[in-house]
Every structure is written in structure tokens, then in C-alpha cells.
N, C-alpha and C positions, 0 to 999 in steps of 0.2 A: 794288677788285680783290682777288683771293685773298690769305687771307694765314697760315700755317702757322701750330700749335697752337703754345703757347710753350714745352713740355719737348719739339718734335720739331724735327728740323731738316732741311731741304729735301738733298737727296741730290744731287751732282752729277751729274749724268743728261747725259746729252749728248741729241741729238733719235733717234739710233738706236736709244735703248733707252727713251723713251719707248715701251714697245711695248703690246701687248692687255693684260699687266698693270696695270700703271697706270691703264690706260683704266678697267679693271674697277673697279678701289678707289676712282676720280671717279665711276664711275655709283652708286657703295655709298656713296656721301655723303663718301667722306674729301677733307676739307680740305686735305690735303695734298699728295696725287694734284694735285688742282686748281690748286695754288701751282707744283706741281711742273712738271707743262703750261705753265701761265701764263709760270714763268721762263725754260722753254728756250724758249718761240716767240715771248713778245712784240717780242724786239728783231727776230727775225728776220722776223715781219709786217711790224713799221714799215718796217724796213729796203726791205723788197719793196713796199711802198705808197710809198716815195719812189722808187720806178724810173716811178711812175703822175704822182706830183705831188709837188711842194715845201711844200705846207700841213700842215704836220705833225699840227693841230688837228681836219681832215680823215682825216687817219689814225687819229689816235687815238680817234675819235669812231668809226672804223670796227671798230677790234680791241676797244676795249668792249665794241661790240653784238655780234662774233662772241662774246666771252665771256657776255656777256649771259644769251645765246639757247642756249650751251651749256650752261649751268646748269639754264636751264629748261625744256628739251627733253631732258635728259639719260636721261630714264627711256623716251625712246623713240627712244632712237640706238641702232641695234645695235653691237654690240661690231667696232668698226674698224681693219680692216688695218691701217690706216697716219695713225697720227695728224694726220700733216704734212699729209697729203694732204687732209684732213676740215678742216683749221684753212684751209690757204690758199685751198682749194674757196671755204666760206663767205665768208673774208677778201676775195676778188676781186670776188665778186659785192656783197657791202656796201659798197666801198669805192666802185666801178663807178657805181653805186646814187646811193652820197650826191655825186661828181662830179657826174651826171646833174646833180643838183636843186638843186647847188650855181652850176652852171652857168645855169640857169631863173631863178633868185633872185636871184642876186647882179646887184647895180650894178655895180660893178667891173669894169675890163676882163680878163679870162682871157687866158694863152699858149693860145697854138696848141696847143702840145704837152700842156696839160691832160684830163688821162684817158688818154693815149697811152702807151705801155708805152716808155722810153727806159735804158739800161744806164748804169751807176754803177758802175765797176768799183775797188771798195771792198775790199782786204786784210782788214778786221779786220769785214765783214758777212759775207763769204764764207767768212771762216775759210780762207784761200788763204796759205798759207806760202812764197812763192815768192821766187825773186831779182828780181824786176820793179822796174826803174827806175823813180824819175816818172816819166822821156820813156817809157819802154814800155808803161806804163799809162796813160798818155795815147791814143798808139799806137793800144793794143788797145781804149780805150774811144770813141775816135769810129772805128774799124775797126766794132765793135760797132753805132753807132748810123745807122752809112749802111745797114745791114741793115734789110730790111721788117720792120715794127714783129712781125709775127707770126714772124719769124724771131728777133728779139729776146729776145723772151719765151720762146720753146722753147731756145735754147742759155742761157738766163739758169736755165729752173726747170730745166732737165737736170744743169748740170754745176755750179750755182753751190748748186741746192737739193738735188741729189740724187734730185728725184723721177721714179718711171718713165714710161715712153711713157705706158702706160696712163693712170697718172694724170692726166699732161698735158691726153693727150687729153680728159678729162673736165671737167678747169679750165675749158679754151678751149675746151670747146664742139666740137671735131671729132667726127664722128662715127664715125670709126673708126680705133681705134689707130695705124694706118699714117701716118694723114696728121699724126701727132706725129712718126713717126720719118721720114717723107722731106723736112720742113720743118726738122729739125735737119740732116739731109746736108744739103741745097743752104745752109743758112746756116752749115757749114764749109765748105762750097766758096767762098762769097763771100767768108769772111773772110780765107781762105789766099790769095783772088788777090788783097785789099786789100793785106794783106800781105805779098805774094810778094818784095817788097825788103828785106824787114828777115828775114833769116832764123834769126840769133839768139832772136828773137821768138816764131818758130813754133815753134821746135827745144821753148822754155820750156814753151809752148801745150800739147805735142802731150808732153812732159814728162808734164805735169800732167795733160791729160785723158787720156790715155792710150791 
């Protein structure tokens, strides 16, 4: 994996400001760019490939090959809106991919829920500074997981990643922006009436998303 020149030092970047600059100085060969990419999203990949599966070695064998494939297509990637968006694009479909054929191969018996998009409601993935109890993160995280899996994954990459309708809809495959944003309504609508008795809970919810 990437790894910075040894008289420079990696920049705290957050994934916001990873933006078109940066992008540019990784397609002009800097190493650093590239390290710099690398730091802000690999945790944040994994992190989103363990909402898919518990095989971490599966993961990681997925965010490789997206960095892989970046490297060496980089001369014919246009310069991209949104980083985030181009990394978990490719990430989904790789990871997707190697379940498939992990799935085909293997002896071993698989969960059900393998390949299945399931919520992890993780503080310190999310970067979510909140006053959330264990019990209310419990709460919210199987509140979260009785929701249809494609409702799942739209209130997970909206409010947890940041990323827009648009993008969504390109992730997953909808074919038109709307049906990212009416899949997130009705999957706040299902979670405020699992929730409709804990109202402390929502009050936090609706806090934070806003």
C-alpha cells in the first residue's frame, strides 16, 4: 500500500477536503496524494465492507484491488467530483464480487446474512459524537436492522457517509436519483415508528441528523 516520501508528511485531511485537488496531484504521480487518499478511506472502506460481512480478509482483499486498479487506471480516470463516491462505487462492486465467488468456492457453511448489507452502529466508524447509551445504541441498531436491507444501506451511506442522493443512486444501482431519496423517507418513517416508544432516542436521532 501507499506509503509517503520520507522528508513529507501526510496532511490531516479529513474525507471533505480530500477534494479535485488532491485527486489531481495522485493522477501526476505524487505519492503522497496517494497515501493521503489511502489514510482517509481505508478505515472507512473496511468499516463499510463489515456492514456486508465479518471476513475481514475478504475485505481487505477488496480495498487492495480497489487501490490496485486506482493506480493503474489512474491516467484514465477523469478528474472526480467526489472522491468518496469513486472509492465506495468501485469498493461495493469488488467486495460484492469476491462474496459472490467466495460463496461458489468455499466448503464451509456461510450465514445467511453474507453479502447482505446489515447496520453496525459504531461511534468511533461513523465519527458520531453523540450522547448514545449502550441500550440506545443497541435500540437504534437493531431499529436499523429490521429495515429492508435496501433501506439499510440508503440511511447508512446518507447520514453515516455523507454521500448525496445522486451518488447513492449510482452505488446501488437505481436508476434514477429519486428512488435514493424516497427509499431513505420511508426508511425514516419505519424507524420512528420502531421507535415511536423511546422518544428520548428520536429527540437524539433527529438531533443529529437534522
Amino acid at each position: 500500500m501507499p506509503s509517503n516520501h520520507k522528508n513529507e508528511k501526510i496532511k490531516p485531511y479529513t474525507d471533505e477536503e480530500v477534494d479535485a485537488s488532491v485527486w489531481k496531484e495522485f493522477q501526476q504521480g505524487s505519492e503522497l496524494a496517494l497515501a493521503t487518499i489511502f489514510k482517509v478511506y481505508a478505515n472507512k472502506l473496511f468499516n463499510y465492507g463489515r456492514q456486508f460481512t465479518p471476513h475481514e480478509d475478504v475485505i481487505n482483499d477488496a480495498i487492495q484491488d480497489v487501490f490496485y486498479q486506482l493506480i493503474k487506471s489512474k491516467n484514465r480516470i477523469s478528474a472526480a467530483n467526489s472522491v468518496r463516491y469513486y472509492l465506495f462505487s468501485c469498493f461495493r462492486r469488488r467486495l460484492l464480487r469476491l462474496l459472490k465467488q467466495r460463496r461458489k468456492l468455499a466448503c464451509e457453511e456461510l450465514s445467511d446474512k453474507e453479502g447482505k448489507f446489515w447496520v453496525s452502529i459504531d461511534p468511533d466508524y461513523h465519527s458520531i459524537q453523540t450522547v448514545f447509551t449502550i441500550d440506545q445504541k443497541k435500540l437504534l441498531e437493531e431499529a436499523c436492522n429490521e429495515l429492508p436491507e435496501r433501506q439499510r444501506e440508503v440511511l447508512s451511506l446518507y447520514f453515516f457517509e455523507g454521500l448525496s442522493y445522486k451518488e447513492i443512486a449510482k452505488i446501488m444501482g437505481f436508476s434514477q436519483v429519486k428512488s435514493a431519496r424516497k427509499i431513505l423517507y420511508r426508511a425514516l418513517d419505519n424507524l420512528y415508528t420502531r421507535l415511536s416508544k423511546h422518544k428520548d432516542l428520536i429527540k437524539i436521532i433527529l438531533a443529529f441528523w437534522g
